[in-house]
N, C-alpha and C positions, 0 to 999 in steps of 0.2 A: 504494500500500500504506500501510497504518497501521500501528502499534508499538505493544502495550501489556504496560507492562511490570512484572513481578511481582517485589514487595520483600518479602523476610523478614523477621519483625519483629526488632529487637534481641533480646539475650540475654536471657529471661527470669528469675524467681527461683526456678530448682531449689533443692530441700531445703526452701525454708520453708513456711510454712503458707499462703502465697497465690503458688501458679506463675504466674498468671493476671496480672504484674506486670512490667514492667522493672524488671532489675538495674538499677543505677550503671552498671556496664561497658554495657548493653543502650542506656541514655540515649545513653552515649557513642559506640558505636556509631552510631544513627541522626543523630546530631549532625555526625559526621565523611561521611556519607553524605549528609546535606542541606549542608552545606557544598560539598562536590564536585559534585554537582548543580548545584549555583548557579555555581562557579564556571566549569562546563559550558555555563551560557547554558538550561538546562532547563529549559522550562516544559510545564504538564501542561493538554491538553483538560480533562480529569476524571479523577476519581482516586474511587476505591474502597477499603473496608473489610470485613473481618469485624467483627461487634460486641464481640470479645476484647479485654479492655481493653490487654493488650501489641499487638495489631494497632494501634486505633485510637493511641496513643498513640505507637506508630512512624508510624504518621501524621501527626500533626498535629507532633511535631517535625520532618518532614523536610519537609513543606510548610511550617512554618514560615519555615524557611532559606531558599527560593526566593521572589523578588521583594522581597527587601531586609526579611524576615518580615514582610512583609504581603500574603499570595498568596491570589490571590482566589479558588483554586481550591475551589471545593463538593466534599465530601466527604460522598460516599453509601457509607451502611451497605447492607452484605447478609451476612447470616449466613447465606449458603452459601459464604463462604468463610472459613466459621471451620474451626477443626482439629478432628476425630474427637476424640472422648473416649477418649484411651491408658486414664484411668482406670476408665473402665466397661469400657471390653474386656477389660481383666486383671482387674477383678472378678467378672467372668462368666466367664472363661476358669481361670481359675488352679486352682480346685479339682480342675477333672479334669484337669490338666496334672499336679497335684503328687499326684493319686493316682496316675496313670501314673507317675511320674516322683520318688518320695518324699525322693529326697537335693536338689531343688529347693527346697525348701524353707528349704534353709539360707540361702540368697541371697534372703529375702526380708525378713531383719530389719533390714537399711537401704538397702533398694532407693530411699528416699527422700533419701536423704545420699549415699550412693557411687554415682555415676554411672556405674562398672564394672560393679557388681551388674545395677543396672535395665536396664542394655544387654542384661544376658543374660537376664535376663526377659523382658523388652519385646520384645527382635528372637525368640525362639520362639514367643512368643503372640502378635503379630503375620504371622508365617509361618502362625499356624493360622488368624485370623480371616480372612487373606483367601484362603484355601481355599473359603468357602461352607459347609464342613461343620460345622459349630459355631453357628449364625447363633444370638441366641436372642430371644425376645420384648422389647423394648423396648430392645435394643440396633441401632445400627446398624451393617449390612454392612457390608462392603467395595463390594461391588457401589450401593449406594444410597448413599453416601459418594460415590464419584465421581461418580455421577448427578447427586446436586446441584452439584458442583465445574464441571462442564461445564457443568450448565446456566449456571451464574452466568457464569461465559465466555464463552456465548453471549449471555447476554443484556445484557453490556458492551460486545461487540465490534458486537452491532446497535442497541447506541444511538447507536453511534458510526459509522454504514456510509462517512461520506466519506474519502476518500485523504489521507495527511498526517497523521492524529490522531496525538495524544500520549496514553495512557491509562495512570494508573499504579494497580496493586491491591497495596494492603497487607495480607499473609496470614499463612502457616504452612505447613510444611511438608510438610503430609500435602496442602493442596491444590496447592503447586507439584510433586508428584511426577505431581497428576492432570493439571496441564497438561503434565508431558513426555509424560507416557500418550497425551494428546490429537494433540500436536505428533507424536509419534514411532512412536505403536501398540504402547508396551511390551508386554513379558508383566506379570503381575502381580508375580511374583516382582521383578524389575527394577526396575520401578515402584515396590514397598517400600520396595526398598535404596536409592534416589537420596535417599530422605526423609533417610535420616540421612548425605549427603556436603554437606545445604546450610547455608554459610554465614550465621548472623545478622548480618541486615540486606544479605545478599547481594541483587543483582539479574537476573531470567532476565528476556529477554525474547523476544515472540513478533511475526511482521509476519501481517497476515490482509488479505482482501480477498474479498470474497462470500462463498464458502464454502472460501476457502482458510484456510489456519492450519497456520504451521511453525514450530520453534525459528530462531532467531535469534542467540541464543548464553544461557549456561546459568552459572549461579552464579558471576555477575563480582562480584570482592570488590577490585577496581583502589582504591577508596579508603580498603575498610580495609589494604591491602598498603603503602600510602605512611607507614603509623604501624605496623608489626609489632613493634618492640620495646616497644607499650603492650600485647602477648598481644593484639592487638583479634579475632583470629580466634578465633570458637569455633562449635560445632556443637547446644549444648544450653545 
């Protein structure tokens, strides 16, 4: 069997005008997780990206850390394992949510600062995008949204068919919900909800072999747990 295994990127920067970023705390995150790794003796067959600049950048600092920071590991991009656009879907979605729903509205004047607010946004128009009923032109499903996720899984796990591989994929959330989807057979609903229990800079990982592929175990955060009194766990 082979192992490869899925890291969430550090904490991103909610609220400001570029999400698409590591916080400080997100640096420091992947920093204490490329540390632990190394001191784990970890080394990586190949390792994988979305083209997000917080994936790639949870990347190359935690491969940094591994072989005395000079790891010779190649890191290939594929953006199909970048994360769904939360922000197109509540753009497309919100209108007829807050007609149906007019006191929603209120919770929308800083859904971009309060991290309370957007939860309550975000997880109902999420609940309705991956129903299928809503789909709309130049948005992506839910359904084709995993489609790509898997595919990219597959086509990791067959570059690598020998027994023994180490492969690590540096992601986001919405596609490690797809690999538990994959590993586990969720419902959708299930599926959703896992997105918002994972850890930044947490690691899941999976063991495969021909056509096999099973969880392994699921949002180990063992190295940010050894610093908790720095707040190092966070979920957004």
């Amino acid at each position: 069997m082979s192992v490869i295994y899925f890291i969430r990127h550090g904490q991103a920067s909610f609220g400001s005008e570029n999400y698409d970023q590591l916080s400080d705390l997100g640096r420091r995150q992947c920093e204490v997780l490329g540390r632990f790794l190394a001191e784990q003796g970890m080394v990586f067959d190949a390792a994988y990206s979305g083209n997000q600049v917080r994936q790639r950048d949870t990347a190359q600092i935690v491969l940094d850390c591994l072989n005395g920071g000079a790891s010779s590991t190649d890191l290939t991009i594929d953006p199909d394992f970048n994360e769904y656009s939360s922000f197109h879907v509540l753009q497309a979605l919100l209108p007829q949510m807050i007609e149906e729903e007019p006191s929603m509205a209120d919770s929308l004047g800083d859904i971009h600062k309060n991290k309370r607010s957007f939860q309550l946004v975000y997880e109902k128009a999420m609940l309705r995008w991956i129903t299928g009923k809503y789909d709309q032109p130049g948005i992506d499903s839910w359904r084709a949204f995993h489609q790509r996720c898997q595919s990219a899984i597959d086509r990791a796990t067959a570059a690598h068919p020998e027994s023994g591989k180490k492969i690590a994929v540096f992601t986001s959330g919405g596609p490690l919900s797809s690999v538990m989807n994959k590993a586990l057979s969720l419902s959708d609903e299930v599926t959703l909800r896992i997105t918002w229990q994972i850890v930044n800079s947490s690691v899941t990982a999976c063991k495969y072999s021909d056509d096999r592929f099973f969880l392994w175990f699921f949002n180990g955060i063992s190295h940010l747990e050894q610093y908790d009194q720095e707040n190092l766990i966070t979920y957004r």
